[in-house]
N, C-alpha and C positions, 0 to 999 in steps of 0.2 A: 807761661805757655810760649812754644818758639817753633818755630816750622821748621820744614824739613830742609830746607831749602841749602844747598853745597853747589861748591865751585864744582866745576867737570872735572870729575875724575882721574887718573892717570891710567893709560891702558891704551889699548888701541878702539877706535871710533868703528862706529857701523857705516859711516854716511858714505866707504868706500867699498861695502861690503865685508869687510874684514869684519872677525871677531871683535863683541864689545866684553871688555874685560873690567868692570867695576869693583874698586876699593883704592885703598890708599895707603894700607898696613906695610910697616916693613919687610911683613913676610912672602905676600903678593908682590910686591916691589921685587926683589931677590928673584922672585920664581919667573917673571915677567924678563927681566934680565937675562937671567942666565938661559930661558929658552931664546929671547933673541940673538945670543951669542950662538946655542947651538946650531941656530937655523943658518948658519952661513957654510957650514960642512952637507954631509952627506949620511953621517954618524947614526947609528940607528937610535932611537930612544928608547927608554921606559918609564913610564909617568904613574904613579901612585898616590894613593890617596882613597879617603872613602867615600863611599857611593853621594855624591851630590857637591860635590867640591869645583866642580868645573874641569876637568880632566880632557875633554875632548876641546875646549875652550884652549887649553894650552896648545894641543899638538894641532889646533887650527893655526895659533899664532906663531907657531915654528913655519908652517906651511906657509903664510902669507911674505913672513920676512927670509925666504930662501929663496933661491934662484931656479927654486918650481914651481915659484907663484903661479905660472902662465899655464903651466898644468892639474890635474885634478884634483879635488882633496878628496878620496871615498871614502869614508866610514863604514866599516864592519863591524857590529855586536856579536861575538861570539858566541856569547849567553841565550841568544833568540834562536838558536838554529839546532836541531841535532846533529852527529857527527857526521849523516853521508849528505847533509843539507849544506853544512857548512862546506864540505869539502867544493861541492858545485855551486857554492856563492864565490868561493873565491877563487877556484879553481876553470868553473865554465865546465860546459858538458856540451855530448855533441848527441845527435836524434837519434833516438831510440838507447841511451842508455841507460835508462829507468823506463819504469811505465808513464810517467807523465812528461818526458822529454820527446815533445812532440818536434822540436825544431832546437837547432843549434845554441848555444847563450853563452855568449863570451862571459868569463869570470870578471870579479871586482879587482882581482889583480894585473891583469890584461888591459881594463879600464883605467886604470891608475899608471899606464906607463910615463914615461916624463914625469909624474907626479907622487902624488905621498899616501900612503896606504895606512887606514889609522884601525887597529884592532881594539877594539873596547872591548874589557873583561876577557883580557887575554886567559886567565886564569880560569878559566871556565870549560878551557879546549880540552879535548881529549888528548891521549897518549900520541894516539893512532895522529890524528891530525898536528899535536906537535911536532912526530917524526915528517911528515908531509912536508910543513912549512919548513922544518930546519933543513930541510934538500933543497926548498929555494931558493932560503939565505943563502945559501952555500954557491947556485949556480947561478940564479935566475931564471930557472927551466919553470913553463905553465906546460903540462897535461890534462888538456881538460877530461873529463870522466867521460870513460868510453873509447877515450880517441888512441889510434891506432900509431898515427904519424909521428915524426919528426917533432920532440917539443918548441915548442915557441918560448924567445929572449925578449924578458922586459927588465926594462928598466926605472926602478920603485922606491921610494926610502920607505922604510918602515918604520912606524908611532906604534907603540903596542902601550895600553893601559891597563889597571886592575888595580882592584881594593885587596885584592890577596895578601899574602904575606909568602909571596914566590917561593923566599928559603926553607921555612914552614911546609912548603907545598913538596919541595923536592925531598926533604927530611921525611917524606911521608909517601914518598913514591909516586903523588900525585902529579908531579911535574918534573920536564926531564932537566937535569944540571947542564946539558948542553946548549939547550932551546935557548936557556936563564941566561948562558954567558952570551949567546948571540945575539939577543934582545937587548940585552944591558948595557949598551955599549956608555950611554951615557943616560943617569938615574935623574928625573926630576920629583920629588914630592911635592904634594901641591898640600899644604898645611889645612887642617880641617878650619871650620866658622869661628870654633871657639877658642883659637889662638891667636887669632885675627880679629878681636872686638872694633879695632878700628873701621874695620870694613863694616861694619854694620849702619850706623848711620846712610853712609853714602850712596849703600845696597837699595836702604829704604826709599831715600830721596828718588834713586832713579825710579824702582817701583812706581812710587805713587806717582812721579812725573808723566808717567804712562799708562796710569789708570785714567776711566771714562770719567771717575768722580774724584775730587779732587779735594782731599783732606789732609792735617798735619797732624803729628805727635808730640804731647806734651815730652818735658823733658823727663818725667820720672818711667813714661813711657819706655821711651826711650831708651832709660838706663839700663830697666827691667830687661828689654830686648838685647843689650850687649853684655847681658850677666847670664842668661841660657847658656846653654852649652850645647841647642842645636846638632841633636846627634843627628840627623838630617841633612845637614848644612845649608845650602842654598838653597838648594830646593824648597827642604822646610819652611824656611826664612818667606820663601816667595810664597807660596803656599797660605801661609798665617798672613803675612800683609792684602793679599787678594782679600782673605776671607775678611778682615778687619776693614776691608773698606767698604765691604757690602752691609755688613753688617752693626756697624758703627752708627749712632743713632745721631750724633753732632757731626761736626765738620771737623773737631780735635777729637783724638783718642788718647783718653788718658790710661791710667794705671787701673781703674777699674774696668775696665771695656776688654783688656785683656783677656785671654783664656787664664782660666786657673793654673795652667800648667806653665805658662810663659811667668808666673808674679814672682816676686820678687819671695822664698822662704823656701819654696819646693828643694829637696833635698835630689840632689844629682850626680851618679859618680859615675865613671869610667869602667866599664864591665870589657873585657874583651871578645873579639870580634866573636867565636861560638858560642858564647854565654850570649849576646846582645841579640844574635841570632835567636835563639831558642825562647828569649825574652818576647820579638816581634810575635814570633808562630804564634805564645802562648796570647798577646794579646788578639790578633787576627781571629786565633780559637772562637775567644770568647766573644768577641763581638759576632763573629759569623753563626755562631748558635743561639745568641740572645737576639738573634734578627737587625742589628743595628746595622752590619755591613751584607753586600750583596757580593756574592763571589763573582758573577761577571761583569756587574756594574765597577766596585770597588777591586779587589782581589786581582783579579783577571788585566787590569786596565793598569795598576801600581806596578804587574809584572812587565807588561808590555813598556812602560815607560821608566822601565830601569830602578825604580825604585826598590824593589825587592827583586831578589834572584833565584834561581832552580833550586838552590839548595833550604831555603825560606821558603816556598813551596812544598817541598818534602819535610820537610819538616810540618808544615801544616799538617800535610798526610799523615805522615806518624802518628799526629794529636788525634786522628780521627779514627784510623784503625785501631789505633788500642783502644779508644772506648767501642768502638764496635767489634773489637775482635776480628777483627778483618777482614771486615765485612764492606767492599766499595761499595754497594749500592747500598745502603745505613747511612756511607759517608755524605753522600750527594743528599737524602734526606736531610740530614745533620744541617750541612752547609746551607740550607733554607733554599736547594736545586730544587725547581721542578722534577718526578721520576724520569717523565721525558728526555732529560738532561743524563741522562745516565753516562748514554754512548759520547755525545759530545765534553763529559769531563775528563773519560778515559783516553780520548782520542786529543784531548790537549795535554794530558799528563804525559802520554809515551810522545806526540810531539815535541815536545819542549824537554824529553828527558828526565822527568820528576819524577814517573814510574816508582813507589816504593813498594818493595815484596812483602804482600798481603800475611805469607804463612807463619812469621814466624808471632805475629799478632793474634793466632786462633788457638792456641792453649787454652784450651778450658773455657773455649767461649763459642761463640756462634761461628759456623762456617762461611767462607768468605765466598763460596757458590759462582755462580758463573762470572760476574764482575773480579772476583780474586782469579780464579782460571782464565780470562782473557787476558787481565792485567799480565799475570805468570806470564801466558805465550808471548805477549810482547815484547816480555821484560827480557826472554830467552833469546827470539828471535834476533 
């Protein structure tokens, strides 16, 4: 048996505020690198990688080693917002431009001048809002929504992120080939968990260093842990070591204390990103109808925390209209929703943009009645 116990790190530290970056793989070495060389330019970035890699961790440490430190770092999630939401998060709006624009609100890009503007889940944006941004690149002009005046000159570097597969996106029309060369000036991939086994250990050590309770991992443990393949990546990793430390009935956790899924024989391969996709929904499905997950305890809370995204969501959807035939209010039963919950599932599905069209799931089946007709109108609007 042997603890967890490692030397610090390499990366940059918390204790000055900056990003804390743990491992020690050759591969995070490289990425750590080459972002602190970028950070000495102006150079726009794009950071890639899949969902739980540390991606925003990166374009923090571009930000702290460049000569914007002294200015903002803002974060924008693309994926959280709909298109004319998005456009007044970043862009600012002035009174009475909507109905709930009761007073004026400088955008996140306005807030960011001097400083570094970091889009997460660029890949998420609409058409409409890609043309938008690529006319800022271009001048630096804000218009906030509504407003009449003269645009306003900031000045911004922009981090743009996504698990996407950008070239993929524009081959498909989803994304524009202009937006992609203006983004890309300069390409960081951040390597997923399971190319990086080294990082594992050190990952753990910090974890548990800053848990309330305070336990080690045998070595077989251990091993188990840098043989996963962590389609989750860090996140995951963080996730299962929480849950192992509550749950853990000694002070060591060895090889049997593990979940079954992390041991040592589970057969694991490499599915691509739409396949892996369709993989989560169907398992989501099934837990959400067998009552084991709650969609706005669980569900609801994995979206909001970036774990899964709109199109994981819609897909949910799918799974549900076609056994109901199209039916949204079936769905909301289905999902173990209160009925009451009716209006507040539809009002977070056209929210957030997951909206999927009810009709063509009603062939031969139940009609999809007022819940599909609202859905429709919004889906049109």
């Amino acid at each position: 048996m042997t603890s967890t116990a490692a030397s610090p790190p390499p990366g940059v530290t918390d204790d000055t505020g900056r990003p804390l970056i743990i491992g020690r793989s050759g591969g995070l070495r490289a990425v750590c690198a080459l972002a602190e060389r970028v950070a000495a330019g102006d150079a726009k970035v794009l950071i890639t990688g899949e969902s739980g890699v540390g991606k925003d961790l990166i374009a923090q440490l571009i930000h702290v080693h460049s000569q914007r430190t002294e200015g903002s770092f803002v974060a924008v999630n693309c994926a959280g917002f709909t298109e004319t939401l998005l456009e007044s998060e970043l862009f600012g709006h002035v009174k009475g431009a909507f109905t709930d624009a009761v007073r004026d609100t400088v955008g996140k890009l306005q807030l960011a001048h001097n400083g570094t503007i970091f889009l997460d889940e660029v890949g998420e944006m609409s058409l409409r809002m890609q043309a938008l941004l690529l006319r800022f690149l271009e001048n630096g002009e804000i218009q906030p929504v509504g407003a009449e005046r003269i645009p306003a000159h900031v000045d911004v570097r922009v981090i743009a992120a996504t698990n996407r597969d950008l070239t993929e996106a524009v081959s498909a029309g989803r994304f524009r080939e202009d937006f992609l060369y203006r983004l890309n000036v300069v390409h960081i991939h951040v390597p997923p968990l399971r190319e990086r086994p080294d990082d594992i250990r050190v990952l753990v050590a910090h974890m548990v260093s800053h848990a309330e309770r305070q336990i080690t991992f045998s070595d077989e443990a251990l091993r188990a842990l840098e043989h996963y393949r962590w389609p989750g990546n860090v996140r995951e990793l963080q996730n299962a070591i929480e849950r192992l430390i509550w749950t853990s009935v000694g002070d060591v956790v060895g090889l049997d204390e593990l979940p079954a899924t992390l041991r040592p024989g589970r057969v694991e391969r490499v599915v691509p990103t739409h396949e892996r996709r369709r993989q989560l929904a169907d398992e989501l499905y099934k837990s959400l109808t067998e009552g084991s997950l709650s969609f706005w305890e669980d569900v609801h809370t994995l979206f909001l925390e970036r774990d899964i995204t709109r199109n994981d969501i819609r897909e949910l959807v799918r799974r549900g209209l076609t056994t109901t035939h199209g039916n949204y209010r079936a769905v909301v039963g289905m999902f173990g929703m209160p009925t009451t919950d009716y209006k507040r599932f539809l009002n977070f599905l056209t929210t957030h943009d997951c909206v999927v069209d009810f009709r063509p799931y009603r062939s031969g089946g139940l009609k999809g009645g007022a819940a599909g007709r609202a859905v429709a109108q919004k889906s049109e609007s």
